[in-house]
N, C-alpha and C positions, 0 to 999 in steps of 0.2 A: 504494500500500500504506500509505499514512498512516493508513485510517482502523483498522488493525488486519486479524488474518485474517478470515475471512466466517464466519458460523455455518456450523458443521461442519468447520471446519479449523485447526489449531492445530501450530505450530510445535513444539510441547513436548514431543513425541516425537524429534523430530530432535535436539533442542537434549539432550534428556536423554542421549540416545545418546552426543552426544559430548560432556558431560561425564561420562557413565560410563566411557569411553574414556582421559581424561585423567586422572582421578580415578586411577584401575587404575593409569597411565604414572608419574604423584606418587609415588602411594605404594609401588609398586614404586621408585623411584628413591628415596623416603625410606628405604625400609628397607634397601637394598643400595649404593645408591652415594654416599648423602649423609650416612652415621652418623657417618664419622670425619671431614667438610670444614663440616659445621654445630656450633654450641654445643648441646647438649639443649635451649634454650630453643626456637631458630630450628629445630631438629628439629621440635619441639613444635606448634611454627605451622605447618610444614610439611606434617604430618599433619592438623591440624586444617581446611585448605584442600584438601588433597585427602580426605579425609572428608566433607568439606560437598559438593565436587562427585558422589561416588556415589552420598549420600543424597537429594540434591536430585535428580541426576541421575535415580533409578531410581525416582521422587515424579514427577518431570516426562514420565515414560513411562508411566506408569501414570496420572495425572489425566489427561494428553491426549490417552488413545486415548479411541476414540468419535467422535462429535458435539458436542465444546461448544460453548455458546452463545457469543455475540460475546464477552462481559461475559465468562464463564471464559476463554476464550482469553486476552483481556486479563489479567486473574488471573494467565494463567500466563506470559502475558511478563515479566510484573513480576517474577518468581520468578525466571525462564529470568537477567535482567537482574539483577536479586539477588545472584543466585549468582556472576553471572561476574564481577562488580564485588568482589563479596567477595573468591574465591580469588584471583582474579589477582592483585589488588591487597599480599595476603598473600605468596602467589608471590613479586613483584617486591620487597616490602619484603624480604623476606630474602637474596633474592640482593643488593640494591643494600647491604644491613646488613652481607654477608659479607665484599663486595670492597670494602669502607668507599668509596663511591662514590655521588654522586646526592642530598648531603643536601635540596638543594633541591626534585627528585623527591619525595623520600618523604617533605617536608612537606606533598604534593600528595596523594599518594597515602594516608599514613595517615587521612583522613577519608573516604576511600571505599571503607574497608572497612564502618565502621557504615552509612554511607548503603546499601552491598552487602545489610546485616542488614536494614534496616530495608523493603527493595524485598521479599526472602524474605519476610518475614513478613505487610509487609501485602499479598503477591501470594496467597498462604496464607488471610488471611483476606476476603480477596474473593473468593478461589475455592469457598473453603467457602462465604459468602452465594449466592453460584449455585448451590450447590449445595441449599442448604435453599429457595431461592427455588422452581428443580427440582422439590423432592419436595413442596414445599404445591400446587405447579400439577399433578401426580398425584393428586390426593386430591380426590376426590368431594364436594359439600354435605355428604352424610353420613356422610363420613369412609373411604369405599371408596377402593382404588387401582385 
């Protein structure tokens, strides 16, 4: 499985699934069990990580149903990888920030939340060129689909 899924097959239905699963689990626990044991800051991040997981989540269920190409698939690992590098990483800083615990950790960790961002975005915009790639290879000499 090194070289990626095969054309026609993409993980990012699965992967979306359960982060929309986790995402719902966060934020359900942001809002009910963790109001009065977090500062509003670390609240704040909290919600922001499991936000990222629904959106991406229910983006990652909906880009990878079908058929994509190798090249989208890849796209959307980058994304699937993104995301989970983001939240988690959010996740863990606040828990290891709450119990004042792990400074070494979370000097580990704080840089791989941007690295998280930057996997989302450019997996987003490589899936979008597959996607435009896509629709010029529908389109006739004369401009017919």
């Amino acid at each position: 499985m090194a070289d990626g899924p095969s054309p026609g097959r993409s993980y990012a239905p699965f992967w979306g699934s359960a982060f929309l699963a986790l995402g719902a689990s966060t934020g359900a626990m942001a809002a009910h069990a963790l109001e009065g044991v977090l500062t509003p800051e670390r609240l704040g991040s909290w919600e922001t990580a499991s936000l990222y997981l629904l959106v991406m989540g229910a983006a990652l269920v909906g880009a990878g149903s079908g058929r994509p190409s190798k090249w989208a698939a890849r796209a959307l690992a980058a994304v699937a990888w993104g995301t989970a590098l983001f939240s988690t990483s959010i996740f863990a800083l606040v828990v290891l920030a709450t119990v004042d615990a792990g400074s070494g950790v979370r000097a580990v960790l704080g840089p791989l939340t941007p690295v998280g961002g930057v996997l989302m975005i450019g997996g987003w915009i490589g899936w979008l060129v597959t996607r435009f790639k896509t629709a010029s290879n529908d389109v006739d000499s004369e401009g017919r689909t």
